[in-house]
KEVEXGU-939790 format. One record per residue: residue in one letter; x, y, z of N, C-alpha, C, CB in turn. Coordinates in Angstrom, 3 decimals. Atoms other than C-alpha are relative to their C-alpha. Glycine has a CB too. Layout:
# KEVEXGU-939790
+---+----------+----------+----------+----------+----------+----------+----------+----------+----------+----------+----------+----------+
: r :     n_c1 :     n_c2 :     n_c3 :    ca_c1 :    ca_c2 :    ca_c3 :     c_c1 :     c_c2 :     c_c3 :    cb_c1 :    cb_c2 :    cb_c3 :
+---+----------+----------+----------+----------+----------+----------+----------+----------+----------+----------+----------+----------+
: a :        X :        Y :        Z :        X :        Y :        Z :        X :        Y :        Z :        X :        Y :        Z :
...
+---+----------+----------+----------+----------+----------+----------+----------+----------+----------+----------+----------+----------+
END
This chain:
# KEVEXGU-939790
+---+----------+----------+----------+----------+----------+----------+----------+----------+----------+----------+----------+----------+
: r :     n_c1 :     n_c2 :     n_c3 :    ca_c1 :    ca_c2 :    ca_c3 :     c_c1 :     c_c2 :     c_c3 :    cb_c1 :    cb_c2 :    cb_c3 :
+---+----------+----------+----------+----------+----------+----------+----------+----------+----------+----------+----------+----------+
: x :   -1.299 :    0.057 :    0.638 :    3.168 :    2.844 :  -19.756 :    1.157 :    0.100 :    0.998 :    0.107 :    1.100 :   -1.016 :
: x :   -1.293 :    0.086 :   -0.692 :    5.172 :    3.322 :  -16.454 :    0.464 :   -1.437 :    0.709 :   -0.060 :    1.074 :    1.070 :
: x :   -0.698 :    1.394 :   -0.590 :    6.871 :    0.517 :  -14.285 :   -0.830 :    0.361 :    1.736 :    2.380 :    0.004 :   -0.075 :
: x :    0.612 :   -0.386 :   -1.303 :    5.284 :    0.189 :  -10.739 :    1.076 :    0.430 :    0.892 :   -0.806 :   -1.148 :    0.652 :
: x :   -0.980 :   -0.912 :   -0.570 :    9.116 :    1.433 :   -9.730 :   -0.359 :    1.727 :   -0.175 :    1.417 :   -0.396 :   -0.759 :
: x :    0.238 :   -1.031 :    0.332 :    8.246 :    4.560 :  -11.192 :   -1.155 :    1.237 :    0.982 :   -0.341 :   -0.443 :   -1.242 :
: x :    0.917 :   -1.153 :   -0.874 :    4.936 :    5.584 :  -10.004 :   -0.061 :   -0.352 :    1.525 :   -1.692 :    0.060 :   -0.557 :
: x :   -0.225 :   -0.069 :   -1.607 :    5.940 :    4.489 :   -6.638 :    1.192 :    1.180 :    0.476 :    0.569 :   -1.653 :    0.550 :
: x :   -0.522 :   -0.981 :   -0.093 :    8.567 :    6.900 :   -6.661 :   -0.084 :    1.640 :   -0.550 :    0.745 :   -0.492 :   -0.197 :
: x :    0.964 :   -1.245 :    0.453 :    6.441 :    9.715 :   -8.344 :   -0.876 :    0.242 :    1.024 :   -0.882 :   -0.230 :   -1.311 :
: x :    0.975 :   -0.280 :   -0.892 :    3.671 :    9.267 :   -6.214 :    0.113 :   -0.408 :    1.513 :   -1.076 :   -0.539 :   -0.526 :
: x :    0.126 :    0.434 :   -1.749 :    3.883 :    6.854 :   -2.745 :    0.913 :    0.295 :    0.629 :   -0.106 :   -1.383 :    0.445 :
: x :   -1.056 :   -0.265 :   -1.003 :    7.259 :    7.703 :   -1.763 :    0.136 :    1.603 :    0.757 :    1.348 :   -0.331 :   -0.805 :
: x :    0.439 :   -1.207 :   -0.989 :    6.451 :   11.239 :   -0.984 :   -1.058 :   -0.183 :    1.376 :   -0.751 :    1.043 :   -0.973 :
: x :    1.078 :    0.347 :   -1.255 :    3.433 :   10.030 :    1.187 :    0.769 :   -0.835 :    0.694 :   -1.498 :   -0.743 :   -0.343 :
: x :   -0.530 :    1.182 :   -0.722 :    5.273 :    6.891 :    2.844 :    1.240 :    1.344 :    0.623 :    0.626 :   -1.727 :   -1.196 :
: x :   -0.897 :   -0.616 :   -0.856 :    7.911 :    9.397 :    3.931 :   -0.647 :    0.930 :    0.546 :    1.127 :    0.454 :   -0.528 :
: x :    1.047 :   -0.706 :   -1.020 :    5.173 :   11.791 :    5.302 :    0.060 :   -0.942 :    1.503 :   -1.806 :   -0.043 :   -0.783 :
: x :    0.730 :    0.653 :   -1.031 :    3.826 :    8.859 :    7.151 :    1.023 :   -0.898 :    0.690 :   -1.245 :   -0.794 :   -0.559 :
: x :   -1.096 :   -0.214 :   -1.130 :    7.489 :    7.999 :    8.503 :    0.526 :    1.038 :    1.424 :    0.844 :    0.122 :   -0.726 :
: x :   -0.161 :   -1.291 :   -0.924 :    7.276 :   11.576 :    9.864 :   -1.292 :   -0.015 :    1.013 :    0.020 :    1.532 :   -0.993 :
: x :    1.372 :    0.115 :   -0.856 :    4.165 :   10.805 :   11.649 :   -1.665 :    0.237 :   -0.590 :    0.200 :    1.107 :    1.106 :
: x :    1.283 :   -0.653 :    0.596 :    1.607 :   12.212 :    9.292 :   -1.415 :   -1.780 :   -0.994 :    1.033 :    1.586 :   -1.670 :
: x :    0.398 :    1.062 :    0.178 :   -1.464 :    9.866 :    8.536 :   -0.091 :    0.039 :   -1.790 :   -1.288 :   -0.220 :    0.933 :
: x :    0.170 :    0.002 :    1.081 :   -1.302 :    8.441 :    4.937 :   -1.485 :   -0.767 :   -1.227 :    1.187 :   -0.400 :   -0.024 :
: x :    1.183 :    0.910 :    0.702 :   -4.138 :    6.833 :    2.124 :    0.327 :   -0.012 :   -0.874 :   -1.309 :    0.225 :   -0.107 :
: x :   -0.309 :   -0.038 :    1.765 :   -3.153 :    5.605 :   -1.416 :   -1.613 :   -1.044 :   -0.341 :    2.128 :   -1.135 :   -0.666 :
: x :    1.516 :    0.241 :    0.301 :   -6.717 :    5.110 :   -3.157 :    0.472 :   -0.266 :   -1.444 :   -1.274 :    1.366 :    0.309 :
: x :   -0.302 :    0.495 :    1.554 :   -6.486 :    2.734 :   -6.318 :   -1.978 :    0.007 :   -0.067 :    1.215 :   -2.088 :   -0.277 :
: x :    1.759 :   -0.303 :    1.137 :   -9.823 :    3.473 :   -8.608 :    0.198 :   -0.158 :   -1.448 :   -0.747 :    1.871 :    0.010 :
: x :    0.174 :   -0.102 :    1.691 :  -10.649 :    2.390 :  -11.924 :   -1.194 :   -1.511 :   -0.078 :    2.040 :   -0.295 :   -1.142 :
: x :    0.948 :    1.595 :    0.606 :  -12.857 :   -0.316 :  -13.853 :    0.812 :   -1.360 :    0.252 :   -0.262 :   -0.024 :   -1.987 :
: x :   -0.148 :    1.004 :   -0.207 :  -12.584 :   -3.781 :  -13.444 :    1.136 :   -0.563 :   -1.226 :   -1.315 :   -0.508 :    0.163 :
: x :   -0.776 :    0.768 :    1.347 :   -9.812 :   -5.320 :  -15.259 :    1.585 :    1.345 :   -0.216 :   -1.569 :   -0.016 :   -1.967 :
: x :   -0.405 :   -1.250 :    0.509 :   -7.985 :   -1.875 :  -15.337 :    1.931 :   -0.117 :    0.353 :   -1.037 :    1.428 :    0.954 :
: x :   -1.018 :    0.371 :   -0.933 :   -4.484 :   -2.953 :  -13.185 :    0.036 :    0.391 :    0.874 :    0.961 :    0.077 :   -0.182 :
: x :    0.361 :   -1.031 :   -1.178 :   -5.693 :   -1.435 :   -9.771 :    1.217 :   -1.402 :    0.539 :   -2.149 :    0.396 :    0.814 :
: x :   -0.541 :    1.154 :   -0.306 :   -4.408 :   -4.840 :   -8.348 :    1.330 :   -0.030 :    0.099 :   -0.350 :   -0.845 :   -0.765 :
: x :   -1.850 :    0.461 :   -0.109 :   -0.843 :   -5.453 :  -10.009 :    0.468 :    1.824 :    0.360 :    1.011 :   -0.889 :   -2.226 :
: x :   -1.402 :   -1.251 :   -0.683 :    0.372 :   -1.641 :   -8.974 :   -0.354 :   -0.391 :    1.069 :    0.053 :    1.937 :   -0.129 :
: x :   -0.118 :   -0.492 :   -1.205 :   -0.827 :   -2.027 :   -5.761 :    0.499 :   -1.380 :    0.672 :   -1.363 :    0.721 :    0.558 :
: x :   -0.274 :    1.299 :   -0.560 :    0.383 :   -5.976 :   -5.312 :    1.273 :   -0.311 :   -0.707 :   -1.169 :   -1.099 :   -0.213 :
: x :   -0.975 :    0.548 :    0.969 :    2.461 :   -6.465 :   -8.265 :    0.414 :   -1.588 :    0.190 :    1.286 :    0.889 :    0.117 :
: x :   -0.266 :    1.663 :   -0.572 :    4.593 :   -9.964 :   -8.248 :    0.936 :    0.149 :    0.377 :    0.059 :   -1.279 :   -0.811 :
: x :   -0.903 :    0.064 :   -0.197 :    7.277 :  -11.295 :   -6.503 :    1.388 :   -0.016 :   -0.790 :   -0.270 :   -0.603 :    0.496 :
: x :   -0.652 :   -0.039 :    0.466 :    9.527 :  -11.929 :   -9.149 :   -0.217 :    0.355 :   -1.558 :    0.426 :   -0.820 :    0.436 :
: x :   -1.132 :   -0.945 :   -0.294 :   11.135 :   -9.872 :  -10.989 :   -0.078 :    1.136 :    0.887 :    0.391 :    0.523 :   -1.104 :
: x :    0.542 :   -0.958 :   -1.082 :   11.472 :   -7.628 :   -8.162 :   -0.096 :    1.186 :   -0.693 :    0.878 :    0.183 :    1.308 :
: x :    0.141 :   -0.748 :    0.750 :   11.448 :   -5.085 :  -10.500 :   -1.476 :    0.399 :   -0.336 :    0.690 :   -0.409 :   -0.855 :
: x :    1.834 :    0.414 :    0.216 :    7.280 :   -6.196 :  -10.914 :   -0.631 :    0.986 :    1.307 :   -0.509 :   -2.243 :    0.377 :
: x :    0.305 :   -0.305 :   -1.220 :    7.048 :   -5.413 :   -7.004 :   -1.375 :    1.605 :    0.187 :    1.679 :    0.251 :    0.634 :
: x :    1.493 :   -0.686 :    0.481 :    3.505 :   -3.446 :   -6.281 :    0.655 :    1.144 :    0.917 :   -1.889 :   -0.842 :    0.489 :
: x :   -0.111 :   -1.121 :   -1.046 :    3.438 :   -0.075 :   -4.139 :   -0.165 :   -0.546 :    1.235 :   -0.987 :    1.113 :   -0.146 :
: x :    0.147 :    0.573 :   -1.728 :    2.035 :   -2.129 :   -0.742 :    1.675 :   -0.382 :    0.257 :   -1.287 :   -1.828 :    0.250 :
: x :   -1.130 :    0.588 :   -0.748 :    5.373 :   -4.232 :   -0.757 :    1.197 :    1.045 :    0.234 :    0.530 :   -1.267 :   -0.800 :
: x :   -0.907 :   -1.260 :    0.030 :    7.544 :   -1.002 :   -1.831 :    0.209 :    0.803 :    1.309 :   -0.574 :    0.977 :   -0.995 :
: x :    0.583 :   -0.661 :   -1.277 :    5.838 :    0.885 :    1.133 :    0.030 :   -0.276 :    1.473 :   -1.120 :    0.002 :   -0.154 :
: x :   -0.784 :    0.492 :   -0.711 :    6.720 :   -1.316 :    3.162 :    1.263 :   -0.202 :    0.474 :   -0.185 :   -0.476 :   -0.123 :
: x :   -1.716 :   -0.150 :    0.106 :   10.280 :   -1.951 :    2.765 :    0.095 :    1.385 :    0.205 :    0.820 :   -0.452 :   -1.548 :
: x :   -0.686 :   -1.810 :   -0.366 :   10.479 :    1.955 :    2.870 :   -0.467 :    0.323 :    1.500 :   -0.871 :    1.552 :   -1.223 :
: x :    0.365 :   -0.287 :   -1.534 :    8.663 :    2.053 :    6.456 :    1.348 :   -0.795 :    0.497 :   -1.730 :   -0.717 :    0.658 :
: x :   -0.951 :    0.930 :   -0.873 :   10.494 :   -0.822 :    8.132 :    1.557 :    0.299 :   -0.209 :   -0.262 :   -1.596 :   -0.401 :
: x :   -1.554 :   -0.845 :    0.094 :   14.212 :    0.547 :    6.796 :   -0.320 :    1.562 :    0.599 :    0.675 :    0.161 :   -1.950 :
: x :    0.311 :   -1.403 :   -1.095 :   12.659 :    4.133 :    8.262 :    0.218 :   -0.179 :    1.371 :   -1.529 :    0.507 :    0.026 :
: x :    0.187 :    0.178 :   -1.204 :   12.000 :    2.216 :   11.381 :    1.485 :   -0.140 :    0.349 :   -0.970 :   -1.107 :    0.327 :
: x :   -0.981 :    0.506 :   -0.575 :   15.456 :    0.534 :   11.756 :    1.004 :    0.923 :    0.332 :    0.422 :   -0.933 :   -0.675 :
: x :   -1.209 :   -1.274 :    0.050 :   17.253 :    3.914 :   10.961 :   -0.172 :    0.920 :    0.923 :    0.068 :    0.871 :   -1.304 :
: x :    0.353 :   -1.137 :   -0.907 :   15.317 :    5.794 :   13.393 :    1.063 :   -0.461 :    1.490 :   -2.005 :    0.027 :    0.320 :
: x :   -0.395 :   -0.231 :   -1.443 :   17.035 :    6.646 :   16.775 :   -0.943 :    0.488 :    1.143 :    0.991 :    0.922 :   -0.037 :
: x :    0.799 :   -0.278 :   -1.204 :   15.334 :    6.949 :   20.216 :   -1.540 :    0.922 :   -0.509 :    1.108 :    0.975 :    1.138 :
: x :    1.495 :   -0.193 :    0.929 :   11.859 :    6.900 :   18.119 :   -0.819 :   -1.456 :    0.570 :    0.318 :   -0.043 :   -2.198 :
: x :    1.323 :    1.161 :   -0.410 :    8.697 :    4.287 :   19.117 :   -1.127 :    0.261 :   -1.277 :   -0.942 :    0.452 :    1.888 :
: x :    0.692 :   -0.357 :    1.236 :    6.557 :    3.626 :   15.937 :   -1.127 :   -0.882 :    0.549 :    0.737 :   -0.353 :   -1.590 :
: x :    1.139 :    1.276 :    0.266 :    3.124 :    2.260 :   15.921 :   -0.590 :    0.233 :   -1.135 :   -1.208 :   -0.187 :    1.057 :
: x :    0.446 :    0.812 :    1.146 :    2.188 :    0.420 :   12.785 :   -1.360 :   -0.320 :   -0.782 :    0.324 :   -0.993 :    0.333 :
: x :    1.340 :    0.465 :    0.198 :   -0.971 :    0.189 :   11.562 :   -0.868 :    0.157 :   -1.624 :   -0.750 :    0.819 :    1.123 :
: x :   -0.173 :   -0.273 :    1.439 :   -1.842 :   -0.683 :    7.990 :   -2.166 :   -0.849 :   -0.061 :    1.992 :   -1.208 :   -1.043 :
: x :    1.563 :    0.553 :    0.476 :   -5.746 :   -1.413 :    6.265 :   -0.067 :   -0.476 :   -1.218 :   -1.111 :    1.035 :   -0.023 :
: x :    0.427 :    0.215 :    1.367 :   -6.694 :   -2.984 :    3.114 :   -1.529 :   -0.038 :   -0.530 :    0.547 :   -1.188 :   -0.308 :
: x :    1.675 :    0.164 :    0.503 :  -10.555 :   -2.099 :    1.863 :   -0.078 :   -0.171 :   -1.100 :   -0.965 :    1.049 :    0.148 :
: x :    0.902 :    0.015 :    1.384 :  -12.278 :   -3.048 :   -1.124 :   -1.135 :    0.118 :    0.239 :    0.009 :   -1.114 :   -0.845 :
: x :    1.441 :   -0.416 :    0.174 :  -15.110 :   -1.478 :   -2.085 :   -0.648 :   -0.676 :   -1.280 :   -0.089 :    1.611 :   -0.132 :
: x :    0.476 :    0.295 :    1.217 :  -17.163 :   -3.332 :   -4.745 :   -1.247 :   -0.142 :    0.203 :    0.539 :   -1.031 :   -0.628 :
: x :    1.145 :    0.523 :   -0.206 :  -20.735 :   -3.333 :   -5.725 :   -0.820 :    0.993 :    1.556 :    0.387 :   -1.772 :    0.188 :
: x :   -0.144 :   -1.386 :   -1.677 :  -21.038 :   -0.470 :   -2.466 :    0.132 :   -0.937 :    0.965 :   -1.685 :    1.244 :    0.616 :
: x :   -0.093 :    0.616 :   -1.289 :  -20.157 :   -3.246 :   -0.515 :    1.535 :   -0.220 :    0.578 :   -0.735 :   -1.353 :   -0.119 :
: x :   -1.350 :    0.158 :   -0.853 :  -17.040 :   -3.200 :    2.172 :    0.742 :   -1.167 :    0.531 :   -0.165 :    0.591 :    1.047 :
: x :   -0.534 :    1.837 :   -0.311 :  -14.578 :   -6.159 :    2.579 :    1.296 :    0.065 :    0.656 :    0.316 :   -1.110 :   -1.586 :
: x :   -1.334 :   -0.230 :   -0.355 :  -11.418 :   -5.947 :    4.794 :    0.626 :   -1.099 :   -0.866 :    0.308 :   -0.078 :    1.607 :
: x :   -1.033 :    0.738 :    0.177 :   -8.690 :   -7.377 :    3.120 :    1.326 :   -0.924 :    0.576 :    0.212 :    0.564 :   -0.425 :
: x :   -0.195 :    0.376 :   -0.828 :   -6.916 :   -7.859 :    6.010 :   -0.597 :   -0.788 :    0.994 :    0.270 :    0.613 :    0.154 :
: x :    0.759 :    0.689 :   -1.537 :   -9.364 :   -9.752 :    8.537 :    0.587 :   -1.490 :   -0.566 :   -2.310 :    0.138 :    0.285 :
: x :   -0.412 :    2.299 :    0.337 :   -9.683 :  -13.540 :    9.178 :   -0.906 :   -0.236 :   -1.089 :   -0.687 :   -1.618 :    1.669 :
: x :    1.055 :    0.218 :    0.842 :  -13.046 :  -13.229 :    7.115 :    0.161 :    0.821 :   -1.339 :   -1.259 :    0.335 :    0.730 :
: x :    0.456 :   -1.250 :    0.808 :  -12.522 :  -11.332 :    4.028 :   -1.189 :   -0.162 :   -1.266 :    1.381 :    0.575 :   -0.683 :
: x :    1.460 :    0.365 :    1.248 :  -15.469 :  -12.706 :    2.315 :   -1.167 :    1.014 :    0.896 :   -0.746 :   -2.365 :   -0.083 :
: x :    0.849 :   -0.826 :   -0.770 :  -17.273 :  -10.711 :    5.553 :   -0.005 :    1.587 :   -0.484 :    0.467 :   -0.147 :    1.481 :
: x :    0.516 :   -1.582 :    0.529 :  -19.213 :   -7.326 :    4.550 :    0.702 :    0.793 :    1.425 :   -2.232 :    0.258 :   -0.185 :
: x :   -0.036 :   -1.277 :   -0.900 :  -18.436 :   -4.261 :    6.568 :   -1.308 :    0.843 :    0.338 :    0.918 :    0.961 :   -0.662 :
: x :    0.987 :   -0.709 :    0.000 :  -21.050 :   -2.011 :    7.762 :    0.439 :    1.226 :   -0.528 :   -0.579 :    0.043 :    1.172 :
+---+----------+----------+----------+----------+----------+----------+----------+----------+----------+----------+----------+----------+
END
């Protein structure tokens, strides 16, 4: 029943501003198939209003970064799916490739 504005500012924006401060972060979507794990964590481009927690989380790092003063950030983001107990980066070149 909420808006993915909402529980991004209930839940990820406390962590995403941790992990501006240096601290390492993990947002873990779980549920059944079909459930909306997906649109919070992707949402759509338009209405930006739709916008998922990844893109949110973003925009809130990279405006962290620009605001920071005599600061050096390194970046480093993952996407796993687990399905079936099997591991799939979301990020690689292969993401049809298993993980060990």
């Amino acid at each position: 029943e909420h808006s993915t504005e909402h529980i991004y500012n209930e839940i990820a924006y406390p962590l995403v501003e941790g992990v501006t401060e240096g601290y390492n972060g993990t947002i873990f979507a779980y549920g059944q198939t079909g459930s909306g794990k997906s649109f919070t964590m992707q949402g759509v481009v338009d209405p930006s209003s739709q916008k998922g927690i990844i893109p949110r989380a973003f925009e809130h790092i990279f405006e962290s970064i620009q605001c920071a003063e005599n600061a050096k950030f390194l970046l480093r983001a993952s996407s796993l799916e687990i399905y079936n107990e099997d591991v799939r980066d979301l990020l690689g070149a292969d993401t049809k490739q298993k993980l060990e």
